[in-house]
N, C-alpha and C positions, 0 to 999 in steps of 0.2 A: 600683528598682521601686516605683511607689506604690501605696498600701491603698488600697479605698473604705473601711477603718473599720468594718466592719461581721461583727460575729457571727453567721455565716450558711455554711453549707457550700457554696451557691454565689457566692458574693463571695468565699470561701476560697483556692477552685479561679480563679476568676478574676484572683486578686492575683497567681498562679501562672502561669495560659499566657493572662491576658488581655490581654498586652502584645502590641501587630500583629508579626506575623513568627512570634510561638514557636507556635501551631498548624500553621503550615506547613513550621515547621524540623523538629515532629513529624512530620508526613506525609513528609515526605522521608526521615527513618530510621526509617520503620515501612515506604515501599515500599523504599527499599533498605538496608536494614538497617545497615552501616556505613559511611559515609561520609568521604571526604577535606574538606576543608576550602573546596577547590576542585570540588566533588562540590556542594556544596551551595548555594555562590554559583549553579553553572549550572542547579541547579532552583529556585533563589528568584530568579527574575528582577527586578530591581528594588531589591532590597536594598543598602544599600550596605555597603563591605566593612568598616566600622568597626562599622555597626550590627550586623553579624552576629555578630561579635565580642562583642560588650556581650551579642547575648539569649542565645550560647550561655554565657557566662560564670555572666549567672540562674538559666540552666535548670540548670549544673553545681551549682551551689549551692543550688538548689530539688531533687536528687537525682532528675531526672526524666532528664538527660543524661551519660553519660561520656566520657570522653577518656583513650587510652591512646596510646603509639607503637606502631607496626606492628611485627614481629621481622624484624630484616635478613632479606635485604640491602634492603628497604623502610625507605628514609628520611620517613617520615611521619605525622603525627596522624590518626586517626581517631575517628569521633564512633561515640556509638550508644547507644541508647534503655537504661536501666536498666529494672530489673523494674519499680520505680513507673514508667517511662515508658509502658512496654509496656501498661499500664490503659488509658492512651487510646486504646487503640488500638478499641475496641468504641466508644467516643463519635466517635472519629473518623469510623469508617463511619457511621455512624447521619447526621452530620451531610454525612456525602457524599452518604449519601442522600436525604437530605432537598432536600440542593441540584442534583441531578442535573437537575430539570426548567431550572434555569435556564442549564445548557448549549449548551440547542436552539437560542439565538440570541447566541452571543457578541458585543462589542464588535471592531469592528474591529480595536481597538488592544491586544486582548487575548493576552498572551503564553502560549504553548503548549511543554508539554515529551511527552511520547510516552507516557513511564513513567505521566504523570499517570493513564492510560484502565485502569488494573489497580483502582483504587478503582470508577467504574461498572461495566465487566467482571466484577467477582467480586464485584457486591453484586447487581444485575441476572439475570447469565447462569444458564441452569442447562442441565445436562445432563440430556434426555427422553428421553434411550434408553441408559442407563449401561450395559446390557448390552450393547452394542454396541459393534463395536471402536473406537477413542478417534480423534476427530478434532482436528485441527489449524486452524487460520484465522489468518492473515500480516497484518495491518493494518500496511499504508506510509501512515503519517500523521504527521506532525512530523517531527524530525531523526534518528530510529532504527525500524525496524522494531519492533514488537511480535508476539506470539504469541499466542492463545489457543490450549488447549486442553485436553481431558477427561482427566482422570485420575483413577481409580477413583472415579466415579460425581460427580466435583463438576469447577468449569470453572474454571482457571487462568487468570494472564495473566503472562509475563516478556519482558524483552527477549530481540532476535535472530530470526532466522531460523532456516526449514529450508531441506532440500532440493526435497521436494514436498510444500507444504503443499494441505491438500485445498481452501481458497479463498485465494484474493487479494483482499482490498479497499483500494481505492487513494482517495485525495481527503479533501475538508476534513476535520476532527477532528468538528465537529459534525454532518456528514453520517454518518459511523463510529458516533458515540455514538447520533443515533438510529436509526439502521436496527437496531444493537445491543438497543435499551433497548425495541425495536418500537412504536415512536413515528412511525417513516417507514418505509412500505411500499419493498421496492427497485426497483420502477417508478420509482417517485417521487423516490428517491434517487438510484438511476440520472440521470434527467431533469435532475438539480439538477448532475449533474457525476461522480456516485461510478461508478470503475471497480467490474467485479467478474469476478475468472476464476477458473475451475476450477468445484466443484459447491456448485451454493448449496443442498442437502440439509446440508450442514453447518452452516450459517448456522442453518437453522429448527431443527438438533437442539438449540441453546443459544441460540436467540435468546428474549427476554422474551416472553411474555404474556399478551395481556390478560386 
């Protein structure tokens, strides 16, 4: 890993996760907390399998990542964020936030994972009627269902499904993320391709705005 050399608490931090890939190998075990090896290759699209290898080795060594074996009858390493990892985790949001508006227009070529929409979701959404009994919302976008929803008074997101979620929104990720972030009206999003069934009262009790 190289220094810039420099006496400075952010070139400190940077000699540390400024290496490309280990912000994102944080993100990946800050949304799912432990991870397989092979857990992580399929949310770092791109990466290759040696390089993965090398940033998790730094990150072990920079005390930011651990690595244990699972207890039978699970034959497998697992990763996951140590307490100094778990720090980033408020820089991390911050800086999702920050990047959220550049969502609205992905790159064609741009690789999407499902799980990713739990960082805009729960920096974004909020619950306006927490008295109210808790609603659900099903996003089919990427390769797994996603969830939103309320629990006591604040708006989750995890993978899976229900049984009868109170909406279904269906279509691209960046249609989802803004109708979500209420940046795209659902006329609008509608128009552009996004399914939507069941009651979109749910949608406006967590949807952003302005």
């Amino acid at each position: 890993m190289r220094s810039y050399g420099q006496y400075c608490s952010v070139a400190k931090a940077l000699d540390v996760i400024g290496d490309r890939w280990n912000l994102l190998i944080v993100r990946e075990l800050l949304l799912r907390e432990s991870c397989r090896y092979t857990d992580l290759l399929h949310g770092l699209p791109g990466i290759a399998t040696n390089l993965l290898a090398d940033r998790l080795r730094g990150l072990q060594q920079a005390g930011i990542v651990s690595r244990e074996d699972a207890p039978p009858p699970v034959a497998t390493t697992l990763y996951a964020l140590t307490e100094r990892g778990q720090e980033l985790g408020p820089i991390l949001r911050r800086l999702g936030q920050w990047g959220a508006p550049l969502m609205l227009e992905p790159a064609d070529e741009d690789a999407f994972r499902s799980h990713w929409l739990a960082f805009p979701v729960e920096l974004f959404l909020t619950d306006h009627a927490p008295d109210r009994p808790p609603v659900t919302i099903e996003l089919r976008t990427g390769e797994e269902p996603m969830i939103i929803e309320t629990v006591d008074g604040a708006v989750r997101a995890r993978g899976g499904s229900v049984e009868e979620p109170d909406l279904v929104l269906s279509g691209a990720p960046q249609l989802v993320v803004g109708l979500l972030s209420g940046t795209l009206a659902l006329a609008e999003a509608r128009a552009r391709g996004l399914e939507c069934e069941g009651d979109a009262n749910a949608l406006r009790r967590v949807q952003a705005r302005a």
